[in-house]
N, C-alpha and C positions, 0 to 999 in steps of 0.2 A: 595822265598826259604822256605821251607819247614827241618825243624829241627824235628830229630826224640832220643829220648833218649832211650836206652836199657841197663838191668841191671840183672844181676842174683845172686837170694839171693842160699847160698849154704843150701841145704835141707838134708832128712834123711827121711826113715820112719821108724816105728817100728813095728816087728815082724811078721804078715802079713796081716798090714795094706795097704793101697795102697794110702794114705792120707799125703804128704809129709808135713813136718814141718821146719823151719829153725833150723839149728842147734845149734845157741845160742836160741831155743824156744819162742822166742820173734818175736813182729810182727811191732815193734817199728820204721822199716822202712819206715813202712803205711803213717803214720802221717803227715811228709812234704812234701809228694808226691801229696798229693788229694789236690780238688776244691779248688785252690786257683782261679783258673781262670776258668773253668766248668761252665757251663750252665748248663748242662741234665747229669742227671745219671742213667745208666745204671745196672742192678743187676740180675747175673743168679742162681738158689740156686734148689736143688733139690725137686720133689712137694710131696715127703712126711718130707720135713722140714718147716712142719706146725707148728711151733712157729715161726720161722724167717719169714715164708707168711705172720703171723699174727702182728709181729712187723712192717714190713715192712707197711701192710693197714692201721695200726693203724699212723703209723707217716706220711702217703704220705697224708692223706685227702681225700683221690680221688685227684692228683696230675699227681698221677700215671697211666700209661697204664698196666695192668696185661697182661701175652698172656700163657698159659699154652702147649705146646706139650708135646712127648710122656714120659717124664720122669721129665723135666725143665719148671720152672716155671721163666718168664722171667717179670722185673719190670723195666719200663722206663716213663720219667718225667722229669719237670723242677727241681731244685734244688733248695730245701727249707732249710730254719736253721736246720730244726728241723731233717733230711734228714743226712744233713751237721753231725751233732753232732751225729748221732744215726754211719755215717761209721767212724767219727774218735775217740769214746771213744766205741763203744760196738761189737768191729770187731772180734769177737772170741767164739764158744761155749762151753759147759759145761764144754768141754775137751779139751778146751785152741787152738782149731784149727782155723783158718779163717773160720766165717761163710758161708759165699758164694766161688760158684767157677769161678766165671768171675766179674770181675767189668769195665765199662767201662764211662769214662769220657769225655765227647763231650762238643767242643767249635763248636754251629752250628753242620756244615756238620763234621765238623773236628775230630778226634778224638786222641787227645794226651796222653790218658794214659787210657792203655788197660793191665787189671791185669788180667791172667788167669793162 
């Protein structure tokens, strides 16, 4: 039997942005949700957010598979501390939004927690 959890944080955007944010601003729901059980992590983030490409190289080791198409730069791997610690304390940029716009979390083939 296969168990599936689904949850919806209530959003907002502002003025004519198209970047939704939760509406108590906070992303604090993150946190108990990830790699407690994960293997491989998943990360999709757009290819001119070359600071986050660069965090991301800088902590996978080469761990990572990079795959670039036409606009998404896609990062997948085994799941490291360091990996671990960089989605649950540095999950937001300059301007307090979620870094990335997909995260996917795989047990094996499995994949239980797909944040997009």
């Amino acid at each position: 039997m296969q168990n599936n959890l689904a949850f919806n944080i209530p959003i907002y955007t502002q003025d004519n942005s198209t970047f939704p944010k939760p509406v108590n601003e906070k992303y604090d729901y993150w946190s108990p949700l990830i790699l407690e059980k994960s293997d491989t992590i998943e990360i999709h983030c757009w290819n001119d957010e070359i600071d986050i490409i660069e965090d991301i190289n800088t902590l996978s080791l080469n761990t990572f598979e990079m795959f670039q198409e036409d606009n998404i730069t896609i990062f997948k791997g085994k799941k490291t501390f360091a990996l671990s610690n960089y989605l649950l304390n540095d999950y937001t940029n300059n301007m307090g939004e979620f870094k990335w716009f997909t995260v996917n979390l795989d047990i094996g083939p499995t994949t239980p927690l797909h944040s997009h």
